[in-house]
C-alpha positions in Angstrom: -104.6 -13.1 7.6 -108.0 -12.1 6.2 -107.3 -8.5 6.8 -103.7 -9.0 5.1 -105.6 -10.4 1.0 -107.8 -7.8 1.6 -105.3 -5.1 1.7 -103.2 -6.7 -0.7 -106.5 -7.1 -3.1 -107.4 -2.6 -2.4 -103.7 -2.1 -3.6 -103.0 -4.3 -6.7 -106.4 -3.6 -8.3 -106.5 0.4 -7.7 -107.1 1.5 -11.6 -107.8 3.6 -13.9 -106.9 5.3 -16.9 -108.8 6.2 -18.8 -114.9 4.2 -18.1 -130.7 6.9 -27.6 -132.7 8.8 -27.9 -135.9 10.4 -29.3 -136.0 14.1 -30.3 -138.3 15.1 -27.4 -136.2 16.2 -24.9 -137.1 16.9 -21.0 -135.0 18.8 -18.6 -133.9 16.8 -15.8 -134.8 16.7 -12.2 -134.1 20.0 -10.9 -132.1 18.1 -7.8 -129.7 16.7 -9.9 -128.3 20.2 -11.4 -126.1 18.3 -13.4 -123.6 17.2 -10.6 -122.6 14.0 -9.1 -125.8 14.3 -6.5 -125.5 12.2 -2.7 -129.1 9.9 -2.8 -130.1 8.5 0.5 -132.7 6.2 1.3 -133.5 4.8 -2.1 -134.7 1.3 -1.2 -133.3 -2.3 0.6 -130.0 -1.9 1.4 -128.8 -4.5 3.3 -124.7 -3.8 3.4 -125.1 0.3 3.5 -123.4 0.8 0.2 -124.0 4.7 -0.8 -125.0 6.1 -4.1 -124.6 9.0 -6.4 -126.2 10.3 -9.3 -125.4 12.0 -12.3 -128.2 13.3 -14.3 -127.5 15.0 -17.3 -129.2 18.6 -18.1 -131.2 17.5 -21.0 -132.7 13.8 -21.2 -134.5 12.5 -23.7 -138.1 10.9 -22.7 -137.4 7.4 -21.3 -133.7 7.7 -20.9 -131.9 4.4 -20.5 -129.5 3.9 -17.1 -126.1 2.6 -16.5 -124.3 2.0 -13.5 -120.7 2.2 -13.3 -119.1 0.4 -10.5 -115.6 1.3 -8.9 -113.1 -0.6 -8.5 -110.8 -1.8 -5.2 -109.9 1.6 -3.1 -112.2 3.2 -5.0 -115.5 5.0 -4.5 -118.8 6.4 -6.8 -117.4 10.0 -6.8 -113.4 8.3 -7.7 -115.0 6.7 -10.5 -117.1 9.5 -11.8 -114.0 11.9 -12.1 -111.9 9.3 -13.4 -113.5 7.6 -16.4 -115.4 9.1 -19.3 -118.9 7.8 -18.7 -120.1 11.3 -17.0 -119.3 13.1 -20.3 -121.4 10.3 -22.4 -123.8 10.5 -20.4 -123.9 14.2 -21.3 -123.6 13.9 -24.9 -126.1 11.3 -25.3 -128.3 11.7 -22.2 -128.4 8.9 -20.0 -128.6 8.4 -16.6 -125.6 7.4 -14.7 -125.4 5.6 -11.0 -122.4 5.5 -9.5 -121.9 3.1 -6.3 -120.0 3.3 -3.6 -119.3 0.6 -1.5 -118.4 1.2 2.3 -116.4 -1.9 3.6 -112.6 -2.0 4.2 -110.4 -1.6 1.1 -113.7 -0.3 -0.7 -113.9 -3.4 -2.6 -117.0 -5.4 -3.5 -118.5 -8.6 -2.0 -118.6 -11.0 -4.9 -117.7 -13.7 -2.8 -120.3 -14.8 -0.1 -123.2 -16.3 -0.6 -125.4 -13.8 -0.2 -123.9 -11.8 -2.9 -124.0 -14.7 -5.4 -127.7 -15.5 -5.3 -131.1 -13.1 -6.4 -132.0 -11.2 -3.3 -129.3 -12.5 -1.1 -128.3 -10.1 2.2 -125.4 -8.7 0.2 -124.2 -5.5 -2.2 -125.8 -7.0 -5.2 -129.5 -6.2 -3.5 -128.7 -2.3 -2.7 -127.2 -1.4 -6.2 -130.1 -3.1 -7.6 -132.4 -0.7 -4.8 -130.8 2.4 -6.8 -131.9 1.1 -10.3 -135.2 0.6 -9.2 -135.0 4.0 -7.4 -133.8 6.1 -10.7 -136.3 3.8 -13.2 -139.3 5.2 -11.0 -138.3 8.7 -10.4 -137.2 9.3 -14.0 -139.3 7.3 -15.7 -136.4 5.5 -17.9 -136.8 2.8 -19.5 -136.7 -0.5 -17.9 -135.6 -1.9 -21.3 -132.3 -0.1 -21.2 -130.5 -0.7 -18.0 -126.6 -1.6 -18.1 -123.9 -2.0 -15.8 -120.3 -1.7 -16.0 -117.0 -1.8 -13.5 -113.4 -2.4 -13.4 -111.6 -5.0 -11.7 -113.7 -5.4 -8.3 -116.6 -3.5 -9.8 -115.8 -5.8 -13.2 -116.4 -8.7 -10.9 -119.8 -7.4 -9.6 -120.9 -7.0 -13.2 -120.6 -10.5 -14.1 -122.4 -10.8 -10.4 -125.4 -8.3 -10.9 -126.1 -9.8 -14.6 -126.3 -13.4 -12.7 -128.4 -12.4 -10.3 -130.7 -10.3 -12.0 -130.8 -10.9 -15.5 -134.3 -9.4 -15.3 -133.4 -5.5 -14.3 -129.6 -5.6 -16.7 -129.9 -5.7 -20.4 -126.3 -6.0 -20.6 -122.8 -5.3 -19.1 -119.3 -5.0 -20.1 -116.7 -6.0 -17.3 -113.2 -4.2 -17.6 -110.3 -6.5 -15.9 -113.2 -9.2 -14.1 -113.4 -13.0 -13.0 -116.2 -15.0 -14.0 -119.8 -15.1 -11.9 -118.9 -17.3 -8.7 -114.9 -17.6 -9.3 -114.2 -15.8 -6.3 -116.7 -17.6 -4.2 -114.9 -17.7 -0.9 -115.7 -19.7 2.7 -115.0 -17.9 5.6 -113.4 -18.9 9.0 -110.5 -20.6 7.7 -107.4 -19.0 8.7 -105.0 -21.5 7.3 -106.2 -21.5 4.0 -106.1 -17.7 3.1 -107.3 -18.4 -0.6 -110.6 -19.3 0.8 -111.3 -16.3 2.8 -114.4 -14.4 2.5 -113.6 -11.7 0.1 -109.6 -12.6 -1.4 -109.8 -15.6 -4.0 -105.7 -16.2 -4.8 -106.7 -19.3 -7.0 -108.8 -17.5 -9.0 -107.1 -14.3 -9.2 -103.7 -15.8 -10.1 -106.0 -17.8 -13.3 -106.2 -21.4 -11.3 -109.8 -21.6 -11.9 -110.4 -23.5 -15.1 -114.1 -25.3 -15.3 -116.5 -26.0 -18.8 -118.5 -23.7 -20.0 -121.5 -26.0 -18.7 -120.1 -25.5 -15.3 -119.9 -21.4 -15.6 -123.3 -21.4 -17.1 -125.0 -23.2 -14.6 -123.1 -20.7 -11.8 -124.8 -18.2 -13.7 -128.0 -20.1 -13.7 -128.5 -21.6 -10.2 -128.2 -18.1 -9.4 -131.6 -17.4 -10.4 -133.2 -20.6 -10.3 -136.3 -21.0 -12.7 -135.6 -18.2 -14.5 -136.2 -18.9 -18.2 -136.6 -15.3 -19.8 -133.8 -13.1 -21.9 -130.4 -13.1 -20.8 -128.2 -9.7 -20.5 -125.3 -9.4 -23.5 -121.9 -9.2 -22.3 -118.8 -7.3 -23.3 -115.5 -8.5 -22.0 -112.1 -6.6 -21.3 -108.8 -8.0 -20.6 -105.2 -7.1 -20.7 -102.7 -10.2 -21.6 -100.3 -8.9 -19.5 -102.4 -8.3 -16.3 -101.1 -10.3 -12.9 -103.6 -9.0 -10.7 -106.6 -10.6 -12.1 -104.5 -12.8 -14.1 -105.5 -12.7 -18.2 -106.8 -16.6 -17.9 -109.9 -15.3 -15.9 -110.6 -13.7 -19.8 -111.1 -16.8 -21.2 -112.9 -18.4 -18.6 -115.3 -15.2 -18.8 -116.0 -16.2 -22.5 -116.8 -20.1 -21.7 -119.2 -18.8 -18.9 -121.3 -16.2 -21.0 -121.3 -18.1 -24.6 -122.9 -21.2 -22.7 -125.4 -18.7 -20.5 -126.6 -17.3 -24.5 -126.2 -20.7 -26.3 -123.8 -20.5 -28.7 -120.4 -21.1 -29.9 -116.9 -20.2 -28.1 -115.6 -19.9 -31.6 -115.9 -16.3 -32.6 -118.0 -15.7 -35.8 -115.8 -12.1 -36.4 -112.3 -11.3 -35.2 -111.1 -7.9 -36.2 -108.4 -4.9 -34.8 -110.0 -1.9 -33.3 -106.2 -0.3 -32.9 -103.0 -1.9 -32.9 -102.6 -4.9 -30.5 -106.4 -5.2 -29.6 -108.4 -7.9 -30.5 -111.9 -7.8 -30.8 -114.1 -11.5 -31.4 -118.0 -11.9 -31.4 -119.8 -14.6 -30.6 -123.5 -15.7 -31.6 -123.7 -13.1 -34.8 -122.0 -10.1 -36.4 -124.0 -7.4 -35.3 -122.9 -4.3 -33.5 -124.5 -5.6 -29.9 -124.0 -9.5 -30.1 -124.7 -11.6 -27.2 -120.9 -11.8 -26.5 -118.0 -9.6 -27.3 -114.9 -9.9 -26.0 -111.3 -7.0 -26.7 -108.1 -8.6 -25.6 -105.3 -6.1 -25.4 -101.5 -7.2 -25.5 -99.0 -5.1 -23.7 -101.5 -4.1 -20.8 -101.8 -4.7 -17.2 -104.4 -4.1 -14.6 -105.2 -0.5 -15.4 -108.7 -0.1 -18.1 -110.6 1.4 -18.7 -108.4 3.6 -20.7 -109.1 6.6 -22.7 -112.0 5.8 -25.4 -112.9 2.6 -24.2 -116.1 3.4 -22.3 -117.3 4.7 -25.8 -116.7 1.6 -27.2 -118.7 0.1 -23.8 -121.6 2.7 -24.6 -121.0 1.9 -28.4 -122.1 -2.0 -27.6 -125.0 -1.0 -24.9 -126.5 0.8 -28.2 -126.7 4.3 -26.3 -124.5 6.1 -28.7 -127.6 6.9 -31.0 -128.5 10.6 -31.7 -126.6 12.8 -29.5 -128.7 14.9 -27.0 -129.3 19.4 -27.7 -126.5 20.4 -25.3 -127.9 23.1 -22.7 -127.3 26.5 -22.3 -124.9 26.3 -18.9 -123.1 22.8 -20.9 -120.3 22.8 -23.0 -121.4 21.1 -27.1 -121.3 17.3 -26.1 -120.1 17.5 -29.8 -117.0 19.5 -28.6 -114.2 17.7 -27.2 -112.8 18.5 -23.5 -110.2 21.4 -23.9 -106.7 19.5 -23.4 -103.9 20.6 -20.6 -101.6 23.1 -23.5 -98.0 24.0 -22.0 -98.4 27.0 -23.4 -100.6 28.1 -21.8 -100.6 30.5 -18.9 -100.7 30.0 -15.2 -105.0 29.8 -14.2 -105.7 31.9 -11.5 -106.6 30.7 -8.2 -104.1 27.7 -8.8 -104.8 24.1 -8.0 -104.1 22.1 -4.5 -103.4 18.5 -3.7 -104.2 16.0 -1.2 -102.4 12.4 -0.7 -105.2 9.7 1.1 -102.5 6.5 1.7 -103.8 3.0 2.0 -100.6 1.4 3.5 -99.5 -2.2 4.5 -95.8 -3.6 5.6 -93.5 -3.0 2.7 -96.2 -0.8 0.2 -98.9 1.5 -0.3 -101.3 3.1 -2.4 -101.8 6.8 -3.2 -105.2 8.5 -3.7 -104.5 11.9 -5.0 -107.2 14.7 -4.9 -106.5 17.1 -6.9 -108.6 20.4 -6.5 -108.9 23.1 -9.0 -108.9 26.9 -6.7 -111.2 30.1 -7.7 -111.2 29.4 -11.4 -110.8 26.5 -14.0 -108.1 24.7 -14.5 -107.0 23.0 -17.7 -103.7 21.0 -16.6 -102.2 20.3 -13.4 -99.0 18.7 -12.5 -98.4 17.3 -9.0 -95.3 16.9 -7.2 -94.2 15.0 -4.0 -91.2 13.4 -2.4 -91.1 9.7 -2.0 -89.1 8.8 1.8 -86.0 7.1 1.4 -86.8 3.7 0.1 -90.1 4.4 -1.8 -90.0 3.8 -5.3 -93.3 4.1 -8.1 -94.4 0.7 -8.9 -97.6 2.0 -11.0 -100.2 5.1 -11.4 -103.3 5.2 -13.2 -105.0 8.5 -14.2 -101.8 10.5 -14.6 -98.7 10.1 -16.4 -95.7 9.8 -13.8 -92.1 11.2 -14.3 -89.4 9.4 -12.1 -90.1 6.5 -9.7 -87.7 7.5 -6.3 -87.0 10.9 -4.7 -88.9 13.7 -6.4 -91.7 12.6 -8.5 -94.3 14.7 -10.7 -97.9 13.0 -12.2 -99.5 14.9 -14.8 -103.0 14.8 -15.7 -104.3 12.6 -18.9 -106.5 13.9 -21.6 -109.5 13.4 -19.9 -109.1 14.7 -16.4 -106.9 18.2 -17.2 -109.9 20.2 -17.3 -111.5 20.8 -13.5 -113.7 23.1 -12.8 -113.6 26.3 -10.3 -113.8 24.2 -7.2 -114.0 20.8 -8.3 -112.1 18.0 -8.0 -110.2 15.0 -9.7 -108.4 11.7 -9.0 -105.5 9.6 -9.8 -103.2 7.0 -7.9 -100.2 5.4 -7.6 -98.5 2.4 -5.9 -95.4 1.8 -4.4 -92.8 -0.1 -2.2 -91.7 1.2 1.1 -93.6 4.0 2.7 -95.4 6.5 0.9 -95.4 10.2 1.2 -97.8 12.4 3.2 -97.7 15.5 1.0 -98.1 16.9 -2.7 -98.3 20.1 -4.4 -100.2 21.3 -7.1 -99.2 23.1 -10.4 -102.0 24.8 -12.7 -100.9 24.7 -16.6 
């Protein structure tokens, strides 16, 4: 039963769409070439979670650090390709870590004990190994340290600023629970809601508690800890039923009682049409608490210009960085997939990686560019008799039985000679085993 939530957990919560400086600038580590970069024994790491690195051609002296954590089905190199964070990073020179976690369904413990105390046996200590790791070998500053994730890597957000409110300044969890919501007891087999790692009361919005309750979660995680506490940014869509929109609202009640002040916002405004943006504590551009509710949405942020607004809040959209020689003008937007355009030579290939369970499944699609760059791609397959499209993140899908195409977004149409990209999709029935590739 335990292994049935946790598949069903890897499939529903599969996203993605879309995730300052001084003047003196110092090349980066040689090492890092400015490539998602494999590091291996960086410190305590109790679960065997793996990390990469991105570290931008040019930083600037002290560069701050976020980490960026996947979701469900998802891994540090998924994530990289699939949100916009790598391409911040390059325009404004921070440091990115990218987790990977190594357990089935490549979700996150946020649920045993161990993960939901300071220096427990759990994920929470290894990510917080490769902070440590990149703060001494860079020499960042400690001061500037964020973290940010969607869905499961949402949840370990609101974990990792719990647990160590003295390494995070802040966070901002796409799609999350609340710290200690999906606190789960293992070895029950009749009560699958309480297994180790699957939560269905909390995920289906059950959970409701006072804000004194979700503060002191937060607070009995680090008992006797009296010093700052990180800031928070909050994402949710209304219409999500994975992580059900209520959990939104119970984030708020947790963090506003962890800073002090009021669950009534002090500013409300529209970013864009059907977002909702409140503050809470003051007015400022990085309050204590800010929270964007989005109407129409489901279980699939961060999409496209979000993790700016994310980097926005950390404060780490200050002076943008001199690009390097070998780097396109951070100033300079990505070139965008053009129809017009003619075929790229050397072509693009596709690979389908299925996660399957009885009645569904859930795509991974690698898609690789061949000799040279690519600047579109379109991939095709053929579902089996029965199969139908339930949902796809990354890529904008065309038909939901038979033959299918998924073509690339705005920011994942340009891959480089050799490189790759991801997207996903879900279905019913079985999924297919094959793909091709179309350059544009």
């Amino acid at each position: 039963m335990r292994r049935h939530w946790r598949a069903l957990l890897a499939s529903v919560t599969a996203v993605l769409a879309g995730l300052v400086a001084t003047t003196a600038l110092l090349p980066a580590s040689p090492a890092s070439a400015a490539a998602l970069t494999e590091v291996t024994g960086f410190g305590t790491n109790p679960t065997g979670i793996r990390m990469y690195l991105y570290v931008p051609d040019r930083l600037p002296a002290k560069p701050a650090v976020l980490v960026a954590v996947h979701y469900c089905t998802g891994s540090g190199p998924a994530f990289y390709s699939g949100t916009e964070f790598k391409s911040l990073a390059d325009q404004y020179g921070f440091i990115v870590i990218y987790p990977s976690t190594v357990r089935t369904g490549n979700c996150w413990d946020v649920s045993s004990a161990g993960a939901l105390t300071r220096n427990g046996n759990s994920d929470p200590v290894g990510i917080t190994s490769m902070v440590k790791y990149v703060q001494q070998r860079y020499a960042t500053d400690t001061a500037r340290t964020f973290v940010t994730g969607a869905s499961s890597g949402a949840m370990m957000t609101n974990v990792l600023l719990a647990d160590y409110p003295d390494v995070f300044a802040g966070g901002a969890a796409f799609m999350g629970v609340p710290h200690t919501c999906f606190q789960a007891t293992a070895g029950n087999p009749a009560d699958p809601s309480q297994q180790a790692g699957w939560n269905s009361a909390c995920a289906s919005g059950q959970v409701s508690k006072t804000a004194l309750e979700w503060g002191n979660a937060v607070r009995n995680s680090y008992p006797g800890y009296s010093g700052p506490r990180p800031r928070m940014q909050l994402w949710h869509g209304v219409t999500d039923t994975t992580l059900h929109y209520n959990n939104f609202g119970e984030e708020i009640k947790q963090w506003t009682d962890v800073h002090g002040v009021s669950q009534t916002p002090v500013k409300t405004d529209t970013p864009q049409s059907g977002w909702t943006r409140t503050w809470y504590g003051d007015t400022s551009a990085q309050p204590p608490v800010q929270a964007i509710s989005i109407a129409g949405v489901g279980h699939s942020l961060p999409m496209a210009g979000q993790a700016r607004m994310a980097i926005s809040f950390f404060g780490l959209d200050g002076t943008p960085v001199s690009p390097s020689p070998s780097s396109p003008s951070p100033s300079s937007p990505s070139p965008s997939p053009s129809s017009s355009s003619p075929p790229v030579p050397g072509g693009c290939t596709a690979s389908i990686s299925l996660n399957s369970w009885n009645g569904g499944y859930v795509a991974t699609v690698t898609v690789t560019a061949g000799a040279s760059a690519i600047n579109g791609w379109t991939v095709g397959t053929t579902l089996p008799s029965g199969s139908a499209v339930t949902n796809a993140w990354s890529a904008t899908g065309s038909g939901t039985t038979g033959a299918v195409t998924f073509t690339n977004v705005n920011y994942n149409g340009a891959v480089a000679a050799g490189r790759t990209t991801q997207f996903g999709f879900q279905g019913t029935g079985t999924g297919p085993a094959a793909a091709t590739c179309t350059a544009r």
